[in-house]
Structure formats: structure tokens, C-alpha cells
C-alpha atoms as a printed R data frame, in Angstrom:
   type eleno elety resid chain resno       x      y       z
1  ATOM     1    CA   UNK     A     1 377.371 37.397 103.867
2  ATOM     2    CA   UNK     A     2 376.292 33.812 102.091
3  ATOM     3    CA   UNK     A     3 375.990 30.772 103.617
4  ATOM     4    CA   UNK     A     4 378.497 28.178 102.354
5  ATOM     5    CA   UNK     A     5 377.443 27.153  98.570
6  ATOM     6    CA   UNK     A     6 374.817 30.047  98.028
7  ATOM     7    CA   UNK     A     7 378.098 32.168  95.505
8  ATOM     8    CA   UNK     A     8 375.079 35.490  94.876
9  ATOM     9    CA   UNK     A     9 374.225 36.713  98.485
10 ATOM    10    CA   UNK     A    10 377.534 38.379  99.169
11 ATOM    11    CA   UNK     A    11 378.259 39.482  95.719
12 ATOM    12    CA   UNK     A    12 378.134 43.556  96.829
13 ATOM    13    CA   UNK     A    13 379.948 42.829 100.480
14 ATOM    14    CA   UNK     A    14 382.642 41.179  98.303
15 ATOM    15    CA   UNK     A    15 382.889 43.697  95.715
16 ATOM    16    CA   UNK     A    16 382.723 46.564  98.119
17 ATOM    17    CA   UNK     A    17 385.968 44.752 100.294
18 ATOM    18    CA   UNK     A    18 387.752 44.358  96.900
19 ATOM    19    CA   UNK     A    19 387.175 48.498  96.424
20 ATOM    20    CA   UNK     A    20 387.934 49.619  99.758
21 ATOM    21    CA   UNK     A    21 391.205 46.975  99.681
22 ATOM    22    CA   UNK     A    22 392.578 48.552  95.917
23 ATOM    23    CA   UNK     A    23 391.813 51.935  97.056
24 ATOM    24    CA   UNK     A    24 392.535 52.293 100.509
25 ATOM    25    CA   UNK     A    25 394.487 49.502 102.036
26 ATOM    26    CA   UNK     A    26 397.099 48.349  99.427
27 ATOM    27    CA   UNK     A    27 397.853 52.073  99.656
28 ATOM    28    CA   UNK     A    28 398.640 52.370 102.797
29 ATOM    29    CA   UNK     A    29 401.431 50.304 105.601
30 ATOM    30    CA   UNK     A    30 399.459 50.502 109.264
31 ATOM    31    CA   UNK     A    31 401.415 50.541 112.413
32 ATOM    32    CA   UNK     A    32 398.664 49.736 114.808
33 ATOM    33    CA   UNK     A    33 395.152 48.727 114.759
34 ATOM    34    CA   UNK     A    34 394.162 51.467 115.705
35 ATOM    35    CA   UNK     A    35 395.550 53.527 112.796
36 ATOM    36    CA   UNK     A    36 393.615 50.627 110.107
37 ATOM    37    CA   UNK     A    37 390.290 51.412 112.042
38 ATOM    38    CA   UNK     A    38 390.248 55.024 111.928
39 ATOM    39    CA   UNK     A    39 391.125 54.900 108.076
40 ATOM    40    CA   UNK     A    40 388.297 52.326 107.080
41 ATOM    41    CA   UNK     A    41 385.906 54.753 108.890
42 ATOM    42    CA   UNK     A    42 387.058 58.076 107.400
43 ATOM    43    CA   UNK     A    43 387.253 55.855 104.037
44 ATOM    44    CA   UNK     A    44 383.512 54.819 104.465
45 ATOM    45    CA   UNK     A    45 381.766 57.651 105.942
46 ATOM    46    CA   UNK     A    46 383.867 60.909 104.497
47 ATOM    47    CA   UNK     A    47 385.090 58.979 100.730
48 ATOM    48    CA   UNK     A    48 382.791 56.166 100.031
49 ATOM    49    CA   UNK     A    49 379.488 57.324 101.460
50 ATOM    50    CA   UNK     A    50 379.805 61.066 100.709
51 ATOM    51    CA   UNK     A    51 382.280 61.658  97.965
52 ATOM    52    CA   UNK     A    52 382.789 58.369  95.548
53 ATOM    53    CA   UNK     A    53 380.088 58.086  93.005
54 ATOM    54    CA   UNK     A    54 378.262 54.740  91.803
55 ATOM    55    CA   UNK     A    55 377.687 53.871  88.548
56 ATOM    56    CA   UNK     A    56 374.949 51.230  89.930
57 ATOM    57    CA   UNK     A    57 373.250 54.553  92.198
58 ATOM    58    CA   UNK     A    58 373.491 56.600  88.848
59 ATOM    59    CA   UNK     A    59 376.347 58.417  88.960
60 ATOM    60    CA   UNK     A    60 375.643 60.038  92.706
61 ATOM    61    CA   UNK     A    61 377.292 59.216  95.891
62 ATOM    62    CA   UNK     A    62 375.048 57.032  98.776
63 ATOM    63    CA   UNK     A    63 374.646 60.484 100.469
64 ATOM    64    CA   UNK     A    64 372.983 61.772  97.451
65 ATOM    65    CA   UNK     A    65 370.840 59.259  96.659
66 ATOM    66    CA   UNK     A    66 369.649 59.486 100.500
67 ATOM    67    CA   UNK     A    67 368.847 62.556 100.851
68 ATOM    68    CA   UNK     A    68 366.646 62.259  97.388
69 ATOM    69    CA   UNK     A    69 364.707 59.520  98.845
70 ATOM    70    CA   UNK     A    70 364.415 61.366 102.203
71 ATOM    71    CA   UNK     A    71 362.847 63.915 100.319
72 ATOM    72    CA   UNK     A    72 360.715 62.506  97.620
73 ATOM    73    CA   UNK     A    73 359.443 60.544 101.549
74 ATOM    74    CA   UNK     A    74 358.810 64.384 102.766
75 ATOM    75    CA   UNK     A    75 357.014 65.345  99.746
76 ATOM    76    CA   UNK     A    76 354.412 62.529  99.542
């Protein structure tokens, strides 16, 4: 996150909280704590991480581009 004044270093934390809020949590009325942290971790690791694609990762999902890396790594 940026230090008060510096506007660029939290530019993709802000933008990723401004996603997960209009997809996830503006959609949704949580009872308990709980209930909110289970959904922001099933929306991050099963939609955002392995599903939702990026236009800025070329059109694949974090997983994807991973796993590519992981194995362009191996074949080196």
C-alpha cells in the first residue's frame, strides 16, 4: 500500500478492492464475519486466481500464467 502522498504504489491493491467490492461484496448482505471471510477466500483463490481472466496477464487467469512460468522455469 503507498505511503501518504506517493498516489502510484497502490494503484493494483486499489483496483483489485474496487473488483472484488463490485463483484462480490455489493452482491452479497453478510450475517457474520465469519460468512464475509470465507467468501473473500473462495472469491480469491477459486474465482479470481483460477477462473477470472486479465486483460493486463493476456487474457489468462493468475493460475495460468503460473503454471506457464513454472514451466518455461522447468524447461531452461
Amino acid at each position: 500500500m503507498s505511503r501518504k502522498g506517493n498516489c502510484w504504489d497502490n494503484a493494483v491493491a486499489e483496483s483489485f478492492f474496487k473488483t472484488m467490492k463490485t463483484e462480490m461484496v455489493y452482491q452479497r448482505n453478510f450475517k457474520t464475519k465469519k460468512q464475509a471471510y470465507l467468501a473473500v477466500f473462495e472469491y480469491i483463490e477459486i474465482w479470481y486466481n483460477r477462473k477470472r481472466i486479465h486483460s493486463s496477464l493476456g487474457y489468462l487467469t493468475p493460475l495460468e500464467v503460473e503454471e506457464t512460468t513454472m514451466n518455461k522455469k522447468r524447461a531452461a
